[in-house]
C-alpha positions as CSV (number, residue, x, y, z in Angstrom):
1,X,22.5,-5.8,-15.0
2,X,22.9,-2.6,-12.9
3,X,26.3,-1.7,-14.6
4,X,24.7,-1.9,-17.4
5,X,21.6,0.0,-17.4
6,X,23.9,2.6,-15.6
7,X,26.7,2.8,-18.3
8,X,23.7,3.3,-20.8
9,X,22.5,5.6,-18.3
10,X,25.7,8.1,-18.1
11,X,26.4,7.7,-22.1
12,X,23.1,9.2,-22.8
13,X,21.0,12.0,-22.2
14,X,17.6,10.3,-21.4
15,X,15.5,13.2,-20.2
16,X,16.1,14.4,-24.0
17,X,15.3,11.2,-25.2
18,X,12.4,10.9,-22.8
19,X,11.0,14.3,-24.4
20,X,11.7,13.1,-27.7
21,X,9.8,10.1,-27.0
22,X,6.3,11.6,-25.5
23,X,6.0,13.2,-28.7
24,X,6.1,10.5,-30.7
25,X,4.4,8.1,-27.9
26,X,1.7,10.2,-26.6
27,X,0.0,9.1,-23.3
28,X,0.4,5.3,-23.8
29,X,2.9,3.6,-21.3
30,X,5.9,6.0,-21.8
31,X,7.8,4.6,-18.7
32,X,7.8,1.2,-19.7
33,X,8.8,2.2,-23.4
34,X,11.9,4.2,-21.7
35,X,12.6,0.7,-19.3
36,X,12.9,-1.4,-22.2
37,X,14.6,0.9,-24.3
38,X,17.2,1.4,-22.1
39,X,17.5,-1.9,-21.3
40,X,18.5,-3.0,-25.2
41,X,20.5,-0.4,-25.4
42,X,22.7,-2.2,-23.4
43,X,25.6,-4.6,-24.3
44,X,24.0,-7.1,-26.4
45,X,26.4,-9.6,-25.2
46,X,26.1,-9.3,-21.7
47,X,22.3,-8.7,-21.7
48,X,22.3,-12.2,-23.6
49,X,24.0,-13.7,-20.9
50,X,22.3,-12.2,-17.9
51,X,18.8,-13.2,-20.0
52,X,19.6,-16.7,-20.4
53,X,19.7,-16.8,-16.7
54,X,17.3,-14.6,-15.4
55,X,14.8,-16.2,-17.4
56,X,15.1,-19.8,-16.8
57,X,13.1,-18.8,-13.7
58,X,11.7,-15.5,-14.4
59,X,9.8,-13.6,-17.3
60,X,9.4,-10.5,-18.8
61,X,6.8,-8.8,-15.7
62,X,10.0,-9.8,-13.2
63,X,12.7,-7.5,-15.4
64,X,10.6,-5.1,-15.9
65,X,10.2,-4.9,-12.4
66,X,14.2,-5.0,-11.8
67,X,14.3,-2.4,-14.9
68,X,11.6,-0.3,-12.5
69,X,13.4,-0.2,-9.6
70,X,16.9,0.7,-11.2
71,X,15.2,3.8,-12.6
72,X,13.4,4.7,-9.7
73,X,16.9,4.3,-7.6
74,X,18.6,6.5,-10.3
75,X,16.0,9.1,-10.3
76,X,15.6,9.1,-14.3
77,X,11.9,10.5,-13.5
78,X,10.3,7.7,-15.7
79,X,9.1,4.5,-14.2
């Protein structure tokens, strides 16, 4: 999942996005709009795969805690 949050990652310009984002957002949860976000932007196939295993013991507060940390790592300034 790392490769491909990071692909998304160097395609994009995601401060832009970010800026484009808090006007439209406002002051509700902006960093985990951006996780998510990010995260379908990926390759539909391959996030399909990696779901259908991550969540036959996991749920949505574990990958949004992997999708935290990836950002955080990268320094993307949203978390």
């Amino acid at each position: 999942m790392y490769d491909l949050l990071d692909a998304v990652r160097d395609a994009n310009d995601l401060p832009a996005y970010r800026d484009a984002l808090w006007s439209g957002v406002g002051n509700g949860d902006l960093g985990k709009r951006l996780r998510w976000d990010l995260l379908y932007a990926t390759d539909s196939t391959e996030r399909f795969r990696w779901f259908e295993e991550v969540y036959e013991y996991a749920d949505d507060t574990h990958v949004d805690t992997v999708l935290r940390e990836r950002i955080r790592l990268n320094n993307l300034g949203f978390c």
